[in-house]
C-alpha distance (Angstrom), angle and dihedral (degrees) to the residues before:
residue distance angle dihedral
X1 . . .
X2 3.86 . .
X3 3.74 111.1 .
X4 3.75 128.7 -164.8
X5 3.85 97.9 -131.2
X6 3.79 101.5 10.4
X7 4.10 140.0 -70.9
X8 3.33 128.2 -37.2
X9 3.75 122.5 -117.1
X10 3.99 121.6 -162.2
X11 3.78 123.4 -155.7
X12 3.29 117.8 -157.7
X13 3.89 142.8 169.8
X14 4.28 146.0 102.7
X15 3.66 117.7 -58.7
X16 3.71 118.7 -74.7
X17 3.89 93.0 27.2
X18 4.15 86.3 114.9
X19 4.27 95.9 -111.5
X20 3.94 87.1 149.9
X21 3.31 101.5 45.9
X22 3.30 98.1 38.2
X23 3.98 95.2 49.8
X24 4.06 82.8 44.2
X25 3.98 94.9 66.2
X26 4.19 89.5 32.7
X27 3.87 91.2 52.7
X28 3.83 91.6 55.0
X29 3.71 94.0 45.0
X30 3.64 95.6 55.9
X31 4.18 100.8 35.7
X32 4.00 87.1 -108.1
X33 3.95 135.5 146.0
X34 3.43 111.3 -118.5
X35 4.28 118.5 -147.4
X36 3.79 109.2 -158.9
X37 3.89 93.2 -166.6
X38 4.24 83.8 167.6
X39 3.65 69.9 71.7
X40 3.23 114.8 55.4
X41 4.26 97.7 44.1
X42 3.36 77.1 47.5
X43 4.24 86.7 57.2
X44 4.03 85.2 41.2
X45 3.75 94.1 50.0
X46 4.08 92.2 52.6
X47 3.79 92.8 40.6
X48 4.49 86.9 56.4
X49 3.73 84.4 44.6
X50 3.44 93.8 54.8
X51 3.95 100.8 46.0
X52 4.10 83.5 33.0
X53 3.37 88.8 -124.4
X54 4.17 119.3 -161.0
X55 3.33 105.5 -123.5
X56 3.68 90.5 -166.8
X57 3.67 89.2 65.7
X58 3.64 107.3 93.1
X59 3.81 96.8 -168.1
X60 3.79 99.0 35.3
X61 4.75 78.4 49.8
X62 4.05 86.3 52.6
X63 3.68 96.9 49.1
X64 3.66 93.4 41.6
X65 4.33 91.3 57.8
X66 3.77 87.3 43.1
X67 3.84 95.0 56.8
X68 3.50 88.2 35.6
X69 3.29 118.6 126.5
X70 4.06 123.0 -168.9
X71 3.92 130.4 156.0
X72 3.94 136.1 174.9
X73 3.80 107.9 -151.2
X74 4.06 123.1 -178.3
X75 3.91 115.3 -139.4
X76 3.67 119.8 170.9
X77 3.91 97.1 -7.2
X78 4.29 90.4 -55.7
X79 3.78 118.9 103.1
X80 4.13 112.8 -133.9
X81 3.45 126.1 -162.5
X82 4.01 125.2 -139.7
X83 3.64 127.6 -160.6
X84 4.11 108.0 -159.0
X85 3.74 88.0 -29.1
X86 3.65 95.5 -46.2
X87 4.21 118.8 117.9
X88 3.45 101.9 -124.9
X89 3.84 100.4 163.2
X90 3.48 100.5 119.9
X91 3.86 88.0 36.2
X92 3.71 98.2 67.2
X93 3.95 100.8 56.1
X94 3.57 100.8 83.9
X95 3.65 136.0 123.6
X96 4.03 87.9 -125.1
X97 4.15 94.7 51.5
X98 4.01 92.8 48.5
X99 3.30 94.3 58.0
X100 3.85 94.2 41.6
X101 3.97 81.2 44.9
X102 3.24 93.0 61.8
X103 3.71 95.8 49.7
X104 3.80 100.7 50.0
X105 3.83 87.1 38.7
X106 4.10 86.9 70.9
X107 3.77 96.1 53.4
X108 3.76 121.2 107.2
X109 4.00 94.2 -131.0
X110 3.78 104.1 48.8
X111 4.25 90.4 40.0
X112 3.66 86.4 55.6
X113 3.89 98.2 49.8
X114 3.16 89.2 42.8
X115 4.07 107.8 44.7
X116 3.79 78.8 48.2
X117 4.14 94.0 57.0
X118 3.55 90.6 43.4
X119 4.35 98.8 44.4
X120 4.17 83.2 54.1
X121 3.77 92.2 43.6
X122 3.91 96.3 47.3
X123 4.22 97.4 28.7
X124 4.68 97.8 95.7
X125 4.08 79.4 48.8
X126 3.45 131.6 -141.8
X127 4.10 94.2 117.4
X128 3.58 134.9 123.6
X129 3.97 106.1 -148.3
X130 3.54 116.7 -171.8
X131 3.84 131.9 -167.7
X132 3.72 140.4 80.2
X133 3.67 108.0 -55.9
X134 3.52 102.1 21.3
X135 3.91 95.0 115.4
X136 4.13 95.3 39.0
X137 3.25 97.9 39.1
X138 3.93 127.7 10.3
X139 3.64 90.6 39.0
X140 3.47 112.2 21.4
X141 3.99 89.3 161.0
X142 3.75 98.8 48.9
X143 3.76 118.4 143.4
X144 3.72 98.8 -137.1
X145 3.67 122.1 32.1
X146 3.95 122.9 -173.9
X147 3.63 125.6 -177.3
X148 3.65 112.7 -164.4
X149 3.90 123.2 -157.5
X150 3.99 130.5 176.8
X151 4.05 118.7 170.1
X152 3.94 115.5 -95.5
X153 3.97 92.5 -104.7
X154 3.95 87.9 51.2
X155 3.41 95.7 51.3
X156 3.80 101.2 40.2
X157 3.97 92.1 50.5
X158 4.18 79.7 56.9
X159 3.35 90.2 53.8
X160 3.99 101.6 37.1
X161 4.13 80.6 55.1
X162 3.66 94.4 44.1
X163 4.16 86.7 52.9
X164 4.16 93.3 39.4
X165 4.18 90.0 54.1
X166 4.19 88.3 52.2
X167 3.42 95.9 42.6
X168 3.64 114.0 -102.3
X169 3.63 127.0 149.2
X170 3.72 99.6 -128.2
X171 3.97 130.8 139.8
X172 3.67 125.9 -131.5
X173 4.06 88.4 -122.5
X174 3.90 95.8 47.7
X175 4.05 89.8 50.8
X176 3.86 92.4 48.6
X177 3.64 87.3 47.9
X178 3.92 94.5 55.6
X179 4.21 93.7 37.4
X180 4.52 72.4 58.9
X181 3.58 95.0 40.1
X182 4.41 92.0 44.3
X183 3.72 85.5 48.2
X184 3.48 101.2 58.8
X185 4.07 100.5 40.6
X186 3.73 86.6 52.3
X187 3.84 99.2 45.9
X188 3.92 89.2 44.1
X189 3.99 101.4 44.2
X190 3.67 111.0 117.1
X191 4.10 93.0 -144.6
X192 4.01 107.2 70.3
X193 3.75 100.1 -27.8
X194 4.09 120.3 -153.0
X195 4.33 103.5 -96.8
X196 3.74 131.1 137.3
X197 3.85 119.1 -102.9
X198 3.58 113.2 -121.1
X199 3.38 96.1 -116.8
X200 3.58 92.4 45.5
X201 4.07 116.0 120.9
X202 3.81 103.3 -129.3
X203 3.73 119.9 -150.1
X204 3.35 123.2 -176.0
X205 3.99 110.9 -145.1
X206 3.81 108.6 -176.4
X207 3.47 92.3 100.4
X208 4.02 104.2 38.1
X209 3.28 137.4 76.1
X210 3.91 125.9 -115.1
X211 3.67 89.0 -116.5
X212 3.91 87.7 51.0
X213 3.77 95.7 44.5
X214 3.56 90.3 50.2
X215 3.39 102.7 53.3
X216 3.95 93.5 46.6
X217 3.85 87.4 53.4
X218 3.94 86.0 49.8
X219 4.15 91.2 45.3
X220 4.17 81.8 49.7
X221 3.78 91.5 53.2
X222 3.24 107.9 42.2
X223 3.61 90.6 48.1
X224 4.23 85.0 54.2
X225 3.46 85.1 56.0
X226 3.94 105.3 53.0
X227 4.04 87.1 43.6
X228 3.36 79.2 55.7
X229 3.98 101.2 -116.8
């Protein structure tokens, strides 16, 4: 497929696996716009927190994604997130929105709004998207799929670090447990549930470094490219 500003690359994985971060340092190295949608459920999960939104209540859940506002902006090379005009980048990393995140993230109202946002944001091409349907659902027809992977101990000891250096009080065991407990409401929702595509390149990260998973996902695209997707 012929895309305005190039292909479009989907990221996706379980929590912890390092799909942001990852899609953060490939995005620069190839001149592409990278989508965090992790992000921006994340942004819709703090926004029902804060008006304590019923989640139960169909009608009060469609008004809420229609009024809705959520935006990724890039200033000086780092992608922020905004909420209704609030900065909430720093907000939306805690233990308490992820597992709100993925709660919201399986409801028919807010995956709608949001696969919506992200299929205009992503449609000229030249995007990385990462999250956990990007390549099944969102972007069924994407060039270059990855599916990233890391074991549950890996990925919470990421996470438990990632919590330590802002200051949260978390324990090692406690963050493990929710990387298990995130896992298994996102691989057993009924709306969009987290699976690899299968023609998704799976990678396996637990035992690489960023620097090495990077430039194996770079090897994998530019070798895409000169076969000519």
């Amino acid at each position: 497929m012929s895309r305005e500003n190039g292909i479009i690359i989907a990221v996706d994985g379980p929590s912890g696996a390092g799909k942001s971060t990852l899609s953060k340092l490939l995005s620069k190295r190839l001149g592409y716009l990278e989508i965090d949608t992790g992000a921006m459920y994340r942004a819709m999960a703090w926004l029902a927190r804060n008006r304590c939104l019923d989640l139960l209540n169909q009608g009060a859940l469609a008004d809420f994604c229609n009024n809705a506002l959520v935006e990724l902006q890039l200033r000086n090379g780092n992608t922020l997130v905004f909420a209704n005009g609030q900065d909430v980048t720093g907000e939306i990393r805690t233990p308490e929105i992820s597992m709100l995140t993925s709660k919201i993230s399986a409801l028919a109202p807010v995956r709608r709004a949001m696969i919506d946002l992200q299929r205009r944001m992503g449609a000229r091409g030249g995007v990385i998207l990462d999250g956990r349907d990007i390549g099944t659902v969102v972007f069924p027809d994407a060039e270059l799929k990855f599916f990233l992977s890391a074991s549950a101990a890996e990925r919470g000891r990421r996470r438990f670090l990632e919590l330590q250096a802002k200051g949260e009080q978390v324990s090692l065991e406690e963050t493990v447990k929710n990387i298990i407990e995130r896992d298994q409401q996102d691989t057993e929702r009924e709306l969009s549930p987290l699976k690899q595509a299968e023609d998704a390149i799976s990678i396996d990260s637990t035992d690489l470094s960023i620097d090495e998973m990077v430039n194996l996902m770079e090897e994998i695209f530019l070798k895409r490219i000169s076969e000519g997707n």
